[in-house]
N, C-alpha and C positions, 0 to 999 in steps of 0.2 A: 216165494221162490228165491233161491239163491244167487245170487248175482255172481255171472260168469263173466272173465274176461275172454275176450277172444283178438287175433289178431286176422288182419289178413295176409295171404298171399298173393291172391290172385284176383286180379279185378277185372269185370266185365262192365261193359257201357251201358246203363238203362235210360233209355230217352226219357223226357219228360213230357208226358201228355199234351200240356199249350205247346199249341208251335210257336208261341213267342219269345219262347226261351233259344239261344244261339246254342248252350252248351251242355251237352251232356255231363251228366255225372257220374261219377266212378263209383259203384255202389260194388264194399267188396262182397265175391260169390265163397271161395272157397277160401274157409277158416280152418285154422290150425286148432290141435285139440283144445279145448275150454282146460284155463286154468282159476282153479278155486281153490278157498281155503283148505276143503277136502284134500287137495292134492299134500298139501303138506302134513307128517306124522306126527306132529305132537312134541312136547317135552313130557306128557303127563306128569301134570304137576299136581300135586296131593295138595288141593286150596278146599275152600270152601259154599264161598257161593260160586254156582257157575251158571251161566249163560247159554243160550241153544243160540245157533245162527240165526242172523235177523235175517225177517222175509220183509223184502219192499219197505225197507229201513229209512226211505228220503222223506223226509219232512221239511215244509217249505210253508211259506207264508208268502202269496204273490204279494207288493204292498203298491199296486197300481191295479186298475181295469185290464182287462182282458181283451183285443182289441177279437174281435168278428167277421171272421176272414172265408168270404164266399167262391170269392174268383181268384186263380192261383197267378193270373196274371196280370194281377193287379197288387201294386206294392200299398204294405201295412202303411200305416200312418198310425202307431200306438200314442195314446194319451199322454205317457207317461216315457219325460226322456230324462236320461241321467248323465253327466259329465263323461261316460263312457258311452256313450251312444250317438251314432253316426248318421243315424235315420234319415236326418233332416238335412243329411248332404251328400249329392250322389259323387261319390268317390268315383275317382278314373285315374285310368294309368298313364304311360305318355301319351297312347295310343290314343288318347280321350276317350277310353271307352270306362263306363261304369265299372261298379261291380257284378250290375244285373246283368249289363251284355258280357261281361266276362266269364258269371259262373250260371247266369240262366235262372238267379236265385234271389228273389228281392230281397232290397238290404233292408237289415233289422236291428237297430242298436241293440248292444248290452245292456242287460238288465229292463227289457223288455220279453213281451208273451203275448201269444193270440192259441187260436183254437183251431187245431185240427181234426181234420176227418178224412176217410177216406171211402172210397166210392168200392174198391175190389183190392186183392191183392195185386200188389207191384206197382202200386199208387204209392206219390213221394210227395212229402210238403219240404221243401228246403229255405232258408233262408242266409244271408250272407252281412258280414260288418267286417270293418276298418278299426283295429283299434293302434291307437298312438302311444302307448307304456307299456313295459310286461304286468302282463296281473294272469291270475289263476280264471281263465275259462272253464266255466259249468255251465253244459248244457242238460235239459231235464225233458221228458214227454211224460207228462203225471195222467192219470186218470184213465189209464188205457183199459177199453171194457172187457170184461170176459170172453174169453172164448175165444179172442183173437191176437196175434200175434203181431208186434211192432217193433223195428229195429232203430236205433239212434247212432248217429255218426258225428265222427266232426270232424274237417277235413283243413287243413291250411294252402291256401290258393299261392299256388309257387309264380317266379313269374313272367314262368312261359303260360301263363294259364293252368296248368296241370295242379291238380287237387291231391295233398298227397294225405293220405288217413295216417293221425294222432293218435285217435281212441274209437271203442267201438261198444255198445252196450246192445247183446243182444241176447239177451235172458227170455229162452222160453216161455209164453202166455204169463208174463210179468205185470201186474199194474204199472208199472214205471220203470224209465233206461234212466241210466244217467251219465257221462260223457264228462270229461273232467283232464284238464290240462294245462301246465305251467309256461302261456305262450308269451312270444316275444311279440314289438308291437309289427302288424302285418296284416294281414285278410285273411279271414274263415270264413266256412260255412260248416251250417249245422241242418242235417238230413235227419230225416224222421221215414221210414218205409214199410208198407204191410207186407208181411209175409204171408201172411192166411187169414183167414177169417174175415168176416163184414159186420157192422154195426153202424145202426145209425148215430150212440153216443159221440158227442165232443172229443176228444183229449187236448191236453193243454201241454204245447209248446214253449219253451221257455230257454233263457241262456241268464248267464249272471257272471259278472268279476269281480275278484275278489282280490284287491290291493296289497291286505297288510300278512301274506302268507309269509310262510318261514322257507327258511336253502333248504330243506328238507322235501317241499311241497313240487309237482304234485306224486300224494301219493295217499292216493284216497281209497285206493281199492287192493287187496291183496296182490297184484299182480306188479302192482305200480309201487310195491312194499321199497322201503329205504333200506339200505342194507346198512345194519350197523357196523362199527366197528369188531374187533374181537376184544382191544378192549381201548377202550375209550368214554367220551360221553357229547350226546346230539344238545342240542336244545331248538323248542318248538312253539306253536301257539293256536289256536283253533281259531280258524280265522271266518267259521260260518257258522251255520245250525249245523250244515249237510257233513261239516270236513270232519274226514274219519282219518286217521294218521295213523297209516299200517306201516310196522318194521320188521324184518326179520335178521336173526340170526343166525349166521352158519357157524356150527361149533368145528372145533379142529381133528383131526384124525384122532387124537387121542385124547381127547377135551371128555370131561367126565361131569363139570361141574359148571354149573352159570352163579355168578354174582352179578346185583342188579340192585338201582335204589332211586327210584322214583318220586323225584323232588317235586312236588307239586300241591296247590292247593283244591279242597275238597271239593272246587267246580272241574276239577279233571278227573277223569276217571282211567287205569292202564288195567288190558286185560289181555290174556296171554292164549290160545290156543291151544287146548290141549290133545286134540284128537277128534274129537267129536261136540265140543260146545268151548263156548270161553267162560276159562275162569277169572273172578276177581282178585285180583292182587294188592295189597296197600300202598297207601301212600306214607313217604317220608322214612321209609324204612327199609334195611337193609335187608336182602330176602337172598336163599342160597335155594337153588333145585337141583336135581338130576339132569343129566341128562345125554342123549348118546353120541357119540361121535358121528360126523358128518350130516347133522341132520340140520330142518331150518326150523328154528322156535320163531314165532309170530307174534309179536305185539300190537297191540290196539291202544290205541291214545284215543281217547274220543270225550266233549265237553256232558257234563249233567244237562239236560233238555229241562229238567226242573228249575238249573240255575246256573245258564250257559256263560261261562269266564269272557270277559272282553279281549278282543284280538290282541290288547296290549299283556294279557297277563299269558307270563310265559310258564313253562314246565320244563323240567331235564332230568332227562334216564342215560344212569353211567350203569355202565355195564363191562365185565372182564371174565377170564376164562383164570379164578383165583390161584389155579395150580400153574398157570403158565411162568412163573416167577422163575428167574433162573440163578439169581444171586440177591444181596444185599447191600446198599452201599448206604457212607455217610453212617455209620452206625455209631453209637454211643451207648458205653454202659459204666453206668454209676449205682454210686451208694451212698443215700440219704442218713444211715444211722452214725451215732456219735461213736465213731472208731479209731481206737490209738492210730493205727496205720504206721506201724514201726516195722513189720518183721522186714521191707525189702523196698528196697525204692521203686515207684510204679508198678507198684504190685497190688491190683485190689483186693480189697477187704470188704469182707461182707458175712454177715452175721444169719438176719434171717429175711434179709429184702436184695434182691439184685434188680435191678431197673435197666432195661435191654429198649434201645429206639433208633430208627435207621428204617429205609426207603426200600420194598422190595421194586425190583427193576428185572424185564424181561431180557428177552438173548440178545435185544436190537439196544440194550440200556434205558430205555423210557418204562420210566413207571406203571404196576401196575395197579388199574385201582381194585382197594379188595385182594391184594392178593395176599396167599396165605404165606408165614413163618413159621419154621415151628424153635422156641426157643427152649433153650436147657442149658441143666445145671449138670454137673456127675461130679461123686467123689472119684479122683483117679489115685490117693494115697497106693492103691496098687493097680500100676497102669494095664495089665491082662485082665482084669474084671471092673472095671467100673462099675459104680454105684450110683444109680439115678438119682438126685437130690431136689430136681423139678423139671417139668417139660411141659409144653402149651402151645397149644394150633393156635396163631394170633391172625385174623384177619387186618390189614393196612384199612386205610381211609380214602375217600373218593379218589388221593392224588397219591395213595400207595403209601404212603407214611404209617407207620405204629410205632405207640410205646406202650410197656407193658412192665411192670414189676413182678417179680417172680417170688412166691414165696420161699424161702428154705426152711428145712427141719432145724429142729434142735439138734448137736451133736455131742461127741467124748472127747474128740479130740487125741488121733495118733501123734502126733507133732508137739512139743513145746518146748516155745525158747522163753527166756529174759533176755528184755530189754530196758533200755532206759528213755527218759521221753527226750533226750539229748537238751536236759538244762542245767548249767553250770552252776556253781555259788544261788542255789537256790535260797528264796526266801521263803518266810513262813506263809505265804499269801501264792507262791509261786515255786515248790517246793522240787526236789528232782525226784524223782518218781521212776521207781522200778519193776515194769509189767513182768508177770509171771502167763504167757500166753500158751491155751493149747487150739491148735486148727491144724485143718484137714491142708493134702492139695485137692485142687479142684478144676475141673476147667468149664467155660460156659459156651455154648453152641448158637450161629444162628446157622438154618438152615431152612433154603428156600425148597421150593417143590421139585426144581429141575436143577439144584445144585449139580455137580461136577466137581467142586471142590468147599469145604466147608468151612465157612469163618471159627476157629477155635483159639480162646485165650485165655492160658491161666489165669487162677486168683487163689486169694487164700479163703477157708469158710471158715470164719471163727466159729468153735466152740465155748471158750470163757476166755475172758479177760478180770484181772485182778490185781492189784496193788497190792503188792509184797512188804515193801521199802520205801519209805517218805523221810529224808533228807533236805536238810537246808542249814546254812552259815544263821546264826545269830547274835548279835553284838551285848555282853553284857557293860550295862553304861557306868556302873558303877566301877569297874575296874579296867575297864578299857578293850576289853580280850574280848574275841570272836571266838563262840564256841559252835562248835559241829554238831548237830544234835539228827539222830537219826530214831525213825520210828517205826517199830515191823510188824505187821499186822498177820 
């Protein structure tokens, strides 16, 4: 079954069976519509393996005893305590009162579990802890039997007493809730409640923290999705079996296109939602889809369960809207080949390599990553019709940076002058040299996606160059005299 988020609105008081409990619980009644991945449309993106939605996807390994809990008003004593668990000390406020007499709910350190049941519907098992650092709260009700229906909450104890609900997992005849939260340190409780149905099987109660989460966390379940950037880049780390790392993105009114590049190693997995199952995406590579304005594309980070990464290894998804480009800055354009470079001072020359590099940057001036240029050459020898001589959609790099060489054709050459390579009293090792040059004019283009105005700078496009005329002084020794001696090819 698919796991639904839901929130509340409106809470009503359900007592709790012992009357040794002081305090009621706020169990919420009336929920707002269930939102799931269904809700959101897709990118449909054209992949290849893909994925159906997982049913009852929590997998857990208790790694303590299961404590055997008969009488609800009687506090656990689990086997098993952890540096986060409170158990063993009944917490109170100034008031001196416990937690128990506070919320009516025995305390239960983190990363402890016992076993629930319940007698009818509207039967509650709750329990309550103290914790002293932030860490990521998961609570879990595993094993829940057929046929019957069980709702899981988690509630932070404010401190007028007042229980205020965090999360809620309450998935239709589900084998398992799960209940998941980035709290600060303070007092919860964690409610488990039937809604329908009876059986005499167990289920197992459970909560767990989790230390070494990322700024990103929690966001475990589609609802609780991180929103990215438009364009930017997160970084993350899977810090359990259970942690599922949902993101989405809302593209722009006029957004057409997602770039995206998912740095990570093969213990991570990213998967995208495309409508109706997730597909698989790569890793370490730069991926371009469709997609339509205003909508929200859905990612999934989640670890291989074959060979789940340690919370210290991290991953990072940059992501951009590659047409949002609205200019170019810092640009540079050069030529690599061996060129007289006479016809005009700072004028380039270039033959059949132009080399264009320079920072595409959005309307705000911040870089973007991936986004696109398109660069070009034209003959303009006659400025009413140009002549295309090269042009290229160039994607930037994760920080918006590209460089690109552009080929050019061969040409005839309208234009030709002589030059000289401006050397005096040449020698024979160092001669003066007179170019017979023919080239175009030309001009080169960056042009970003949402220009307004276009960077364009003449150059000249060499068609040939040639040495006409080789000159130089040479001293005959025998007679004293410097003769001029010139050679024309």
């Amino acid at each position: 079954m698919l796991k639904l988020l839901q929130y509340s609105s409106v809470a009503i008081a359900v007592a709790i069976a012992s009357p040794v409990y002081a305090t009621d619980i706020l169990i919420p009644n009336e929920l707002k519509d269930s939102v799931s991945i269904y809700d959101f449309p897709g990118t449909y993106f054209d992949g290849g393996k893909v994925r159906a939605v997982d049913e009852n996807d929590i997998k857990i390994e208790i790694p303590f005893q299961i404590k055997e809990l008969t009488n609800l008003s009687a506090d656990p004593r689990p086997v098993y305590e952890s540096s986060f668990s409170t158990s063993s000390v009944q917490s109170q406020n100034a008031s001196g009162q416990t937690l128990k007499e506070r919320t009516g709910c025995p305390e239960l350190g983190v990363n402890n579990a016992i076993y629930a049941s319940f007698s009818q519907p509207g039967d509650i098992v709750c329990f309550s802890t103290e914790v002293t650092t932030a860490i990521k709260l998961e609570g879990m009700l595993l094993n829940i039997p057929q046929d019957v229906d069980h709702n899981l909450y988690l509630f932070k104890l404010e401190e007028d007493d007042s229980l205020t609900t965090i999360d809620t997992s309450t998935t239709p005849n589900s084998s398992s809730e799960q209940v998941v939260y980035k709290v600060d340190p303070g007092a919860y409780v964690l409610v488990a409640e039937s809604k329908s149905g009876t059986s005499t099987d167990k289920s197992i109660m459970a909560w767990f923290g989790h230390t070494e989460f990322d700024a990103q966390e929690a966001n475990d379940k589609p609802g609780q999705a991180t929103v990215l950037p438009i364009n930017g880049k997160i970084t993350g780390n899977i810090d359990n079996q259970n942690d599922l790392d949902y993101f989405v993105y809302h593209s722009g009114e006029q957004q057409s296109k997602l770039s995206f590049n998912f740095a990570a190693s093969e213990q991570f997995s990213l998967e995208l939602w495309n409508g109706s199952g997730w597909t698989k995406l790569p890793n370490n590579q730069l991926s371009n889809i469709d997609v339509t304005p205003n909508i929200s594309a859905v990612f999934l980070v989640k670890g291989v369960q074959a060979n789940l990464p340690p919370p210290s290894s991290q991953y990072s998804l940059a992501l951009s809207d590659p047409l949002s480009g609205k200019s170019v800055t810092g640009i540079r354009t050069y030529n690599n080949e061996v060129l007289t470079n006479l016809l005009a001072p700072n004028l380039l020359e270039a033959h059949q390599e132009l080399g264009m590099s320079g920072t595409v940057i959005d309307k705000n001036g911040d870089p973007v990553p991936y986004g696109a240029v398109i660069l070009s050459a034209d003959n303009i020898n006659d400025t009413s019709r140009p002549i295309s001589l090269a042009s290229e959609v160039v994607q930037a790099d994760e920080s918006g940076k590209f460089n690109k060489v552009l080929s050019l054709p061969d040409c005839t050459g309208e234009n030709n002058n002589v030059r000289e390579n401006r050397v005096t009293r040449g020698t024979p090792t160092r001669p003066e040299l007179e170019w017979s040059i023919d080239w175009n004019n030309a001009m080169y283009t960056y042009r970003a996606p949402q220009s307004t105005q276009l960077i364009q700078v003449g150059f000249a496009h060499i068609c040939k160059e040639k040495i006409t005329k080789s000159c130089y002084w040479d001293r005959d020794f025998s007679s004293g005299e410097d003769k001029y001696i010139c050679n024309r090819f």
